[in-house]
C-alpha positions in Angstrom: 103.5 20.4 -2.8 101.3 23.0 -4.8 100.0 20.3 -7.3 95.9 22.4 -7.6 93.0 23.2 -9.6 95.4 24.7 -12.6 92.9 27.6 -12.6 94.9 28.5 -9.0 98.3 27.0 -9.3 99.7 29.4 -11.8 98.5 32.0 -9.2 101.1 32.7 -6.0 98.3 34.7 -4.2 96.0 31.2 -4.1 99.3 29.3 -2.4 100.6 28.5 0.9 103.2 31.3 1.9 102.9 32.5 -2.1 101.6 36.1 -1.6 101.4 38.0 1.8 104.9 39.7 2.3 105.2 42.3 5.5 107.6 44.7 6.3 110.2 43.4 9.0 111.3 47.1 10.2 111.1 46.5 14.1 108.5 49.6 15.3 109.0 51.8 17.9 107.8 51.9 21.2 105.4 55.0 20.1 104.2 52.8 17.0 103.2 50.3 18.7 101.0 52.1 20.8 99.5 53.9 18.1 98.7 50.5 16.3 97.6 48.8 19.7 94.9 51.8 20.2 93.7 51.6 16.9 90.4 49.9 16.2 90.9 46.6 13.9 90.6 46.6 10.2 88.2 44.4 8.9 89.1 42.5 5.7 86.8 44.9 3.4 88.3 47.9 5.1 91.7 46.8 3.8 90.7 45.6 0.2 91.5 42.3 0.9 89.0 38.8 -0.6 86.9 37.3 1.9 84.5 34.3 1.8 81.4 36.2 1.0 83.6 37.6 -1.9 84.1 34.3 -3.4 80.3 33.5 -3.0 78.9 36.7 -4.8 81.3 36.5 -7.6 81.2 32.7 -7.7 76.7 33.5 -8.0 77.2 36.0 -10.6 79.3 33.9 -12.6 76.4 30.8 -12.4 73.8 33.5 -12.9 75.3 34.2 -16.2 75.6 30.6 -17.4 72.4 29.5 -16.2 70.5 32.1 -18.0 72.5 31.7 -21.2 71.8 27.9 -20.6 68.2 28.1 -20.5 68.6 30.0 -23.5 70.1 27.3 -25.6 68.2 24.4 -24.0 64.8 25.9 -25.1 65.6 27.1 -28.5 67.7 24.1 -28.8 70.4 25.0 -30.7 72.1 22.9 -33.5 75.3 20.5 -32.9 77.5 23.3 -34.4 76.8 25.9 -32.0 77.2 23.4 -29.0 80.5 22.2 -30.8 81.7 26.4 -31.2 80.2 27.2 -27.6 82.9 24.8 -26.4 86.0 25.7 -28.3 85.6 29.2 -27.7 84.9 28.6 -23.7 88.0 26.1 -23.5 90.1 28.9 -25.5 88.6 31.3 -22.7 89.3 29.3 -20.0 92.8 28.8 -21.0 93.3 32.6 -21.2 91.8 33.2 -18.0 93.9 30.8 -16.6 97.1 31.2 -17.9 97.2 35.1 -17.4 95.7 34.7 -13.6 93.2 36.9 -15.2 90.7 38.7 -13.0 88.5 40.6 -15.7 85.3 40.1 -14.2 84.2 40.8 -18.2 86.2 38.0 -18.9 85.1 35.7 -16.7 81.6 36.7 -17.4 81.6 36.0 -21.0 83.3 32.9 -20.3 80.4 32.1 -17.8 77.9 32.9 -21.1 79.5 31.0 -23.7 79.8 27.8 -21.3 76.0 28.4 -20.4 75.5 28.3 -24.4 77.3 24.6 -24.4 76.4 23.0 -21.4 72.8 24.1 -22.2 72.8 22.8 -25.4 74.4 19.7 -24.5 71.9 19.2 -21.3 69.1 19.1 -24.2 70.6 16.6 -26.5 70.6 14.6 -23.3 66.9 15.3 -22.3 65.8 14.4 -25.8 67.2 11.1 -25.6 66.6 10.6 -21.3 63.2 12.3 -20.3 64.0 14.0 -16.9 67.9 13.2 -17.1 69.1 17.1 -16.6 67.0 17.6 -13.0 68.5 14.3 -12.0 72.0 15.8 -13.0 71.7 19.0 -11.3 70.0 17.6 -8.0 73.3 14.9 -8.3 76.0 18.0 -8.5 74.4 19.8 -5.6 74.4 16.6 -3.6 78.4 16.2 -4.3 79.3 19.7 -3.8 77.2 19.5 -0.5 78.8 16.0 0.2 82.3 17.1 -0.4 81.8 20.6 1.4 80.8 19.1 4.3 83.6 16.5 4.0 86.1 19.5 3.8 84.6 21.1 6.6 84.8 18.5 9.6 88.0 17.3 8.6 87.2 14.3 6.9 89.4 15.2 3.6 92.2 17.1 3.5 94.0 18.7 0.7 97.6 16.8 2.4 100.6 16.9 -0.3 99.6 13.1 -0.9 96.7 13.8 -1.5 97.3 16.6 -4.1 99.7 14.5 -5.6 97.5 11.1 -6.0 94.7 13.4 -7.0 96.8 15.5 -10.0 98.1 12.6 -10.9 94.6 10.8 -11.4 93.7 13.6 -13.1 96.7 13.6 -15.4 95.6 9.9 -16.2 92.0 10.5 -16.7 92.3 13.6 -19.3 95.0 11.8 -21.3 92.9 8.7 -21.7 89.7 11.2 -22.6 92.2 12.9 -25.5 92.7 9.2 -26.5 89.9 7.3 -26.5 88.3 10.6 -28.0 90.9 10.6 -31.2 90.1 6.5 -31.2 86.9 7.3 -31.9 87.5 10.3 -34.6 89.5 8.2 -36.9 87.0 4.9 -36.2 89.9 2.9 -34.6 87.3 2.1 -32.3 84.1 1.8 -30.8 83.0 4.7 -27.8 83.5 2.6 -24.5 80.2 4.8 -23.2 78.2 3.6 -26.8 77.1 0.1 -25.8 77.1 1.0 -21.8 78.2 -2.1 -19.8 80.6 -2.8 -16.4 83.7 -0.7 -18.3 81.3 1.9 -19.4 80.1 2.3 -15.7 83.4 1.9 -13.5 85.2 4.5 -16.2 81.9 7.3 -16.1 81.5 6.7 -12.0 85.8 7.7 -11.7 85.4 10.6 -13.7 82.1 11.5 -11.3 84.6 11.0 -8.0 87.7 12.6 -9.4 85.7 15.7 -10.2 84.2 15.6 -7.0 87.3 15.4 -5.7 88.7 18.2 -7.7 86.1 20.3 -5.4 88.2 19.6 -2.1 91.2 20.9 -3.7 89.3 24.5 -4.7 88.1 24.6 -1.2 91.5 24.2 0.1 92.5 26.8 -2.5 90.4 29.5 -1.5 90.9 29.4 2.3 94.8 29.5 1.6 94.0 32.8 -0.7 91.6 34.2 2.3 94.4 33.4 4.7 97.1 35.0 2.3 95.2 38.1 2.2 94.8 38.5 -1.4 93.4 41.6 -3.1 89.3 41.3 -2.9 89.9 41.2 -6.8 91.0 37.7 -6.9 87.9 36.1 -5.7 86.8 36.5 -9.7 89.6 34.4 -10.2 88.2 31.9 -7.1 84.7 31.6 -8.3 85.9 30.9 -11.7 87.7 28.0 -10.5 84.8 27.1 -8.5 82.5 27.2 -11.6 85.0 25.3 -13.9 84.8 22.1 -11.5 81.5 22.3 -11.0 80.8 22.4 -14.5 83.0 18.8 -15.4 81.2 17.8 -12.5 77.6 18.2 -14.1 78.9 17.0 -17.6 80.4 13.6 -15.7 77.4 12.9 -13.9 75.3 13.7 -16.6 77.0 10.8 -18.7 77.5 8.5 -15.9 72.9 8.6 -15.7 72.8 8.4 -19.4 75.2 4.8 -19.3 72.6 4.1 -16.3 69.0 4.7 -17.6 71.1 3.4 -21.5 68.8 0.5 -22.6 
């Protein structure tokens, strides 16, 4: 059951058995010697990604968006440029992740124009809720440390259940978004989030868990691409997946503070 972040299910090198192949020719008696003698390879020496990998391309990727964000948020750009910022990172994203691509000048740009939206968003936000974008930011570290930690002793795993309950959650969640967003487009009606209340609150806090969530699956992800050996290129493609969750998760959690501190 490969049911993942999309940004790594379309890509064979980020699933279980999808990448390494080896050759099956049975050496001989002098080859093996040869190879037993030989000092080890380390992962760099053979090209392949490793862990620090993913964290230097997954910071160079945040470094971009957070200084095109600060851009936006202090010269506070108009609702237009939010509103292109995001078509032309979703178009981006879809790119990148339908072509596996790992352009790092890609990604990078798509790092900068998703800086220029969620920076300008994070300032219509601060304009209404003094103080409401530290509180976001300090609330996504605190989940990605939560769920890391999680991840890491064991206490959620990635199981084909859980894949499966998860995707399909996620199915759920983006088709009611589309929905309730077109609702509100052609005035059929009112924004569940407009008037706050119980609905408001229960809907914002799932979309903060299920993003959350979504970050135990890109764990699982990466250590089954580290494991498969993949070229050191892919962990562009990694940290991109990494900063795409991360980024849903800041935008949830900034929304589910706003219904909060809503008066």
């Amino acid at each position: 059951m490969e049911s993942r972040n999309p940004v790594f299910a379309r890509s064979r090198e980020f699933q279980r058995g999808g990448y390494a192949t080896f050759d099956t020719r049975t050496p001989s008696s002098g080859e093996l010697e040869e190879m037993y003698g030989a000092p080890s390879a380390t992962s760099v020496q053979t090209g392949r990604m490793t862990l620090d990998d993913v964290v230097m391309r997954t910071a160079s990727i945040f470094a971009v968006l957070l200084v095109t964000a600060g851009l936006a948020y202090w010269a506070e750009v108009g609702f237009g440029v939010v509103v292109g910022a995001m078509l032309v990172g979703l178009v981006l994203g879809l790119v990148i992740t339908f072509r596996g691509s790992t352009n790092p000048a890609l990604i990078l740009t798509y790092g900068a124009v998703e800086g220029v939206f969620v920076g300008g968003l994070s300032r219509v936000y601060e304009t209404f809720y003094d103080g409401i974008v530290a509180q976001a930011v300090l609330g996504t570290l605190a989940a990605f440390g939560a769920m890391l930690a999680l991840y890491k002793i064991g206490a959620i795993r990635a199981t084909p259940r859980f894949q499966r309950i998860l995707l399909i959650a996620g199915v759920g969640y983006l088709a009611f978004g589309l929905m309730h967003l077109l609702g509100v487009w052609l005035n059929w009606w009112d924004s569940i989030y407009a008037g706050g209340g119980a609905l408001a609150i229960l809907v914002s806090a799932f979309g903060v868990v299920l993003a959350s969530l979504f970050l135990v699956l890109d764990f699982d992800q990466i250590e089954t691409g580290i494991r498969n050996g993949v070229p050191e290129r892919y962990a562009w493609l990694a940290g991109f997946g990494l900063v795409v969750t991360l980024v849903w998760l800041y935008l949830e959690i900034l929304r589910f503070i706003s219904i909060l501190r809503g008066d």
